[in-house]
VEXKOLFI-942532 format. One record per residue (C-alpha): x negated, y, z. Coordinates in pm, whole numbers, plus 32768, in hexadecimal, padded with zeros to 4 digits. Each point is the difference from the previous one (the first is absolute). Layout:
residues N
XYZ...
//
This chain:
residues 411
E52807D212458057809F7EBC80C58125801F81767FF67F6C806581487F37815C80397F94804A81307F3A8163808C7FE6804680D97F19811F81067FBA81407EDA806F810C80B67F29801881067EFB8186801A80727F47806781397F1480D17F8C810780D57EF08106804D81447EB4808480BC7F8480D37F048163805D7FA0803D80B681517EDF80A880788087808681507F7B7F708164807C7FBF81287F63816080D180397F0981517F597EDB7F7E7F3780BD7EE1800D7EDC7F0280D47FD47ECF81547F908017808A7E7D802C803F7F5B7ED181637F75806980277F257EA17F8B7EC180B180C97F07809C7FC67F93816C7EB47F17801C80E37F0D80BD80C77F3E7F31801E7EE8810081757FDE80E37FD2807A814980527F448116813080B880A8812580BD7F567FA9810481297FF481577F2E7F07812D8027805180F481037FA281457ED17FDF7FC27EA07EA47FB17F9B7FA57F6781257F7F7E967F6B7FD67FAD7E917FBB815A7FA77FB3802A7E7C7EB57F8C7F577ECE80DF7FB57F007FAF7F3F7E5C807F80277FC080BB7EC07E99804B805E7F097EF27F847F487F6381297F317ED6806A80177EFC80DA7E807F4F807D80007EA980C07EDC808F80DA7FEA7EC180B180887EB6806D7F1A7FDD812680E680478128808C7F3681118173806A80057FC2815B8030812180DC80A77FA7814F7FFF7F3481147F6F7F4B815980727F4080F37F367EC28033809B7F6F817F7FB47EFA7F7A7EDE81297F697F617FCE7E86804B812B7F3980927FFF7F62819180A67EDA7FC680B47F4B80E680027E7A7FED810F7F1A80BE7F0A7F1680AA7F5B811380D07EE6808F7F4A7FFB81617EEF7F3B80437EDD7FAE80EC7F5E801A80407E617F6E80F97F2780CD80957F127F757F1D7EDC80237EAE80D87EE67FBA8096804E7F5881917F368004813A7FCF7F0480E280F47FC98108803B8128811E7FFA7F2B812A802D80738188818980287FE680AA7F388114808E7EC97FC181867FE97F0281047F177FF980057FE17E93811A7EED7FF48142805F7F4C8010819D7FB77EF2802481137E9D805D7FD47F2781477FD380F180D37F457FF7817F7FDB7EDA80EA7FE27FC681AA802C7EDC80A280587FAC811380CA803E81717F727EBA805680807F867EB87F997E9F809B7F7B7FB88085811F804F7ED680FB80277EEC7EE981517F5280EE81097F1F7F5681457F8F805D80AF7ECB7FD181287F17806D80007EAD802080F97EEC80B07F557FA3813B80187EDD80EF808C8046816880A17F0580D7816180467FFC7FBA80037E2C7F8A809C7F42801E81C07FA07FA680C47F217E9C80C780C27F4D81577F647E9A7FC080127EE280F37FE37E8D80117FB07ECB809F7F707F8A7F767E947E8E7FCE80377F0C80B47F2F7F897ECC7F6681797FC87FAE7FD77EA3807380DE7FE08138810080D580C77F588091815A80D180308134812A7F6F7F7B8120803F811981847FA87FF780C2814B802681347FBB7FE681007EC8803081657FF87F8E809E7F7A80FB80CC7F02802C7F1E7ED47F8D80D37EF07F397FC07E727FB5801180807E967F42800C7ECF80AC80F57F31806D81537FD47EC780E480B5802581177F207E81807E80107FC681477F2C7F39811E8096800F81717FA07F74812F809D807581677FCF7FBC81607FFC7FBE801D81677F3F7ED6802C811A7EE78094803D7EA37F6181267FCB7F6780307E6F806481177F067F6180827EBF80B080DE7F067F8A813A7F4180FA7F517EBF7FE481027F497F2780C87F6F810981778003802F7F7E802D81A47F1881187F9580C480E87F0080CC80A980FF7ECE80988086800B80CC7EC3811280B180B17F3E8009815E7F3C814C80497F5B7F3880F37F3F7F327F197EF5802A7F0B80907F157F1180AC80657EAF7F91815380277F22810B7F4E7F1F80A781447F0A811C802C7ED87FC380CD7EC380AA80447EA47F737FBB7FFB7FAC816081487F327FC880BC80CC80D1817B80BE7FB67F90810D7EF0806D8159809F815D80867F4E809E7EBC7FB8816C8005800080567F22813E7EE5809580A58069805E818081357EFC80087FE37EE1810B80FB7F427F427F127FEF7EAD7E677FB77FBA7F77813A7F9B7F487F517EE5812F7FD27F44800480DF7EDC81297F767F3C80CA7E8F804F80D97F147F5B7F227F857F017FD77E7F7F817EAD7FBC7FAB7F3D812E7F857ECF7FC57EFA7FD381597F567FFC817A80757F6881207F3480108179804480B0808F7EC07ECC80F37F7D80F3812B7FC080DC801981217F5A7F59811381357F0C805D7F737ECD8076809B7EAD7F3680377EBB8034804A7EAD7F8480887EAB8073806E7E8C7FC581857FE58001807A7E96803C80847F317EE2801981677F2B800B816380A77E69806C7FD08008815780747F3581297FBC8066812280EE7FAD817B80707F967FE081618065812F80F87FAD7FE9814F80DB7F6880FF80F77F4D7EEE80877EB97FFF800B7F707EBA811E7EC380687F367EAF7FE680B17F1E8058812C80BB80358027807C7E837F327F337F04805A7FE17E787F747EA18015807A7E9D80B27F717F00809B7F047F2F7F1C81167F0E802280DD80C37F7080B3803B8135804F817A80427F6A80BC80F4809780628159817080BB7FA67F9D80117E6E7FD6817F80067F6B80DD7F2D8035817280A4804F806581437FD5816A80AC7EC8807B80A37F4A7ED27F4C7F1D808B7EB480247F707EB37EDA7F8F7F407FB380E07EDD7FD67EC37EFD803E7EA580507FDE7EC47F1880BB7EA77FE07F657F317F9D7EF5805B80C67E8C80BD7FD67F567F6780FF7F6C815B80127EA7800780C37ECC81337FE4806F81507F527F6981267F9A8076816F7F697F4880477EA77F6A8168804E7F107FD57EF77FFC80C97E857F877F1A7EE2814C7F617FD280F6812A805481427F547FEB7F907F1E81267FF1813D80EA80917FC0813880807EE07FAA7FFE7EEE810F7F6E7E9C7F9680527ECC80C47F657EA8801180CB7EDE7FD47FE67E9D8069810B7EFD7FA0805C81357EFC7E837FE87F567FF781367F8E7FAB8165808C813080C87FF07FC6816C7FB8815180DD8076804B814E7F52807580F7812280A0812C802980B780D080FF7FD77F0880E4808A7F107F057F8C7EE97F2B805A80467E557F3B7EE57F297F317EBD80497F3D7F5E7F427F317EC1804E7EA57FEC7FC07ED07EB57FDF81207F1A7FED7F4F7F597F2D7F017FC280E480D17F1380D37F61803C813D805F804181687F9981A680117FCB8018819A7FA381757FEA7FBE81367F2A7F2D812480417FB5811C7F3C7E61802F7FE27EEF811D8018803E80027E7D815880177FAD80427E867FBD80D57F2B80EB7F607ED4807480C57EB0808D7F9A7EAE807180E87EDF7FF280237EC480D27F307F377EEB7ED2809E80617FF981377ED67F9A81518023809D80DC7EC77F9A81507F72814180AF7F497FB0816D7F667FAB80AD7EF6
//
C-alpha cells in the first residue's frame, strides 16, 4: 500500500510562548509545566449531574503537543488486531481477533499468519486479545496471550502459552494456563491484557461479563471475574499477593471490583502499576491499582445503565471502596495504554496514552502526583477505532485500530 504521512507541526504559538515563558520542570515528572490555558477537550454534556469526588477528576484542562511529530499509516493489512508486544529487534507481535498473530516490522511490512494457538470464540468482544512476551524471551523465545475460550458451562477468559518457532511461522506447545473461572453464556466483557513485572509474574485483567447475573462477582473474592490477578508462568497464585493464605479469597486476586479492564501500564518512574476500564453509559475509568483494593463496580459507578437507568443505589463514593483517579462521561471507550518513557518529544514524558474506540482518538493524559492535569486528544482526525498503543524499540508509539491499521506516531 502506499504509506500515509501526516506531519504536525508546532499546534500553537500561545502554546509554545507560556512554555518558553516559564522554564522550570516538574523535578517528579521532569518535563515542563502544563499549559492550563486550554479548555477541557470535552465539550459534550455528560450523562449524569453526579459530581467528581476531587476537583480535577474528569474534564481536566486541555494541553496541547508543542513538539512537531509524525504520524505513518504503516499498514492496513490486519485482521482486527487487539493487541501489541515489542519484540527485542523492535518489530511488533500482533495479536489478531480470529485466532492467529503477526508480526510487523517497524516500517509495515506483515508476516504470514502465526498459527498453532488453540481455538477463540471470536463472537462479540471475544477472540485472541492481549499479548506480552517473556522477559527472558531471547533466551527461550515464549509468549503469552489471552483469549475467550469455549468450555461447556460458556465461555472465560483462558491465559495461554507457547514457544514462537524459529521460523516464526507457528506457536509450539501452546498450553492453557490459566481459566477465570466462572464460565458465562456471554460474549462480552473478558477483559484480556497481559503484563509481566519485575519479578517475572503476569499481571492478568478480566472483565464481569456484562451481565446484570454476573457483575456482583466483581464483589466476590471467590471469583476470577472483574478482577486484576497475579499469576505465575505456570498459572498458578504468584507468591506475595494480597489475599494470599485466606480460605475465604483466590490467591490470584491482586485487586477486585473492576468493570471491564482493557489497559494496564507500569508508570516508568514510580513503578505503580495502572489501569484502565469501560464505565457503563459514561464513567471510563483510569485508576492506580494497589494490591488488595476494591475499586466499587457495581457498587459505585459515575455512569448508568445504557438505558439510562441508574445503576444499583446511584452512588458515587462510599468508604473502603477507591475512587478512580480520572473518569469520563461521555465515555472513552478506553482500550491498550502505554507510559511515554521515551526522549525525542520531552513534554510527552511519562505521560500515559490511551486508545479509544467509540471515542476515535488516542487520548494522551498529563499526570502528576498521582493526578491527572491536561488532556489533549490526538489522530482524531483519523476517525478510527485505536484498540491499543505501545511504545516501540525506537521511541515512537505504535497502535492498531479495529479497521485493520497499524500507525507509527514520533518524531
Amino acid at each position: 500500500m502506499q504509506h500515509t504521512w501526516k506531519s504536525i507541526g508546532v499546534l500553537s504559538a500561545l502554546s509554545l510562548a507560556v512554555s518558553s515563558c516559564d522554564s522550570s520542570a516538574s523535578k517528579e515528572t521532569d518535563q515542563p509545566p502544563v499549559d492550563s490555558t486550554y479548555a477541557p477537550v470535552e465539550t459534550k454534556a455528560p450523562n449524569t449531574d453526579y459530581k467528581p469526588a476531587f476537583e480535577g477528576q474528569t474534564r481536566i484542562a486541555g494541553v496541547k503537543t508543542t513538539t512537531a511529530y509524525e504520524t505513518k499509516v504503516l499498514s492496513e493489512g490486519l485482521n482486527r488486531p487487539w493487541g501489541i508486544a515489542i519484540l527485542p529487534d523492535g518489530r511488533l507481535l500482533i495479536t489478531e481477533k480470529g485466532g492467529t498473530l503477526r508480526i510487523a516490522t517497524s516500517t509495515g511490512d506483515l508476516s504470514d499468519a502465526i498459527t498453532g494457538l488453540p481455538a477463540v470464540n471470536s463472537a462479540g468482544q471475544g477472540g485472541l486479545l492481549g499479548v506480552t512476551i517473556d522477559p527472558d524471551f531471547e533466551g527461550n523465545r515464549m509468549v503469552y496471550w489471552s483469549f475467550s475460550q469455549d468450555t461447556p458451562a460458556g465461555t472465560l477468559t483462558a491465559i495461554g502459552k507457547g514457544r514462537l518457532a524459529d521460523d516464526e511461522k507457528t506457536i509450539e506447545n501452546a498450553a492453557v494456563i490459566y481459566q477465570a473461572t466462572p464460565a458465562h453464556k456471554s460474549n462480552l466483557h473478558y477483559g484480556g491484557r497481559l503484563l509481566f513485572d519485575k519479578e517475572g509474574y503476569l499481571f492478568v485483567s478480566t472483565g464481569e461479563r456484562s451481565d446484570i447475573v454476573t457483575r456482583p462477582l466483581s464483589q466476590d473474592l471467590n471469583a476470577a471475574l472483574g478482577k486484576v490477578l497475579r499469576i505465575t508462568t505456570e498459572g498458578k497464585a504468584a507468591p506475595g499477593n494480597p489475599f494470599e493464605g485466606r480460605s475465604d479469597a483466590r490467591p490470584e486476586i491482586y485487586s477486585y471490583g473492576h468493570r471491564n479492564v482493557q489497559g494496564l501500564a507500569f508508570h516508568p518512574a514510580t513503578g505503580d502499576l495502572w489501569e484502565n476500564e469501560f464505565g457503563p453509559r459514561g464513567g471510563d475509568e483510569v485508576n492506580l491499582i494497589q494490591p488488595g483494593k476494591n475499586y466499587g463496580w457495581p457498587t459505585i459507578t459515575y455512569g448508568l445503565e445504557y438505558s439510562g437507568d441508574k445503576i444499583g443505589g446511584a452512588i458515587q463514593q462510599q468508604e473502603g471502596l477507591e475512587q478512580p483517579v480520572y473518569y469520563w462521561d461521555p465515555v472513552l471507550s478506553p482500550s491498550g495504554m502505554t507510559f511515554y518513557s521515551g526522549n525525542s518529544i520531552p513534554e510527552w514524558e511519562n505521560n500515559l496514552f490511551i486508545a479509544g474506540l467509540s471515542s476515535v482518538h488516542i487520548a494522551r493524559l498529563v499526570i502528576k502526583d498521582n493526578k491527572v492535569v491536561g488532556e489533549e486528544r490526538l489522530l482524531t482526525e483519523e476517525a478510527q477505532r485505536f484498540r491499543d498503543v505501545q511504545q516501540g524499540k525506537d521511541g515512537a508509539l505504535y497502535a492498531v485500530t479495529d479497521g485493520g491499521r497499524l500507525y507509527r506516531i514520533g518524531k
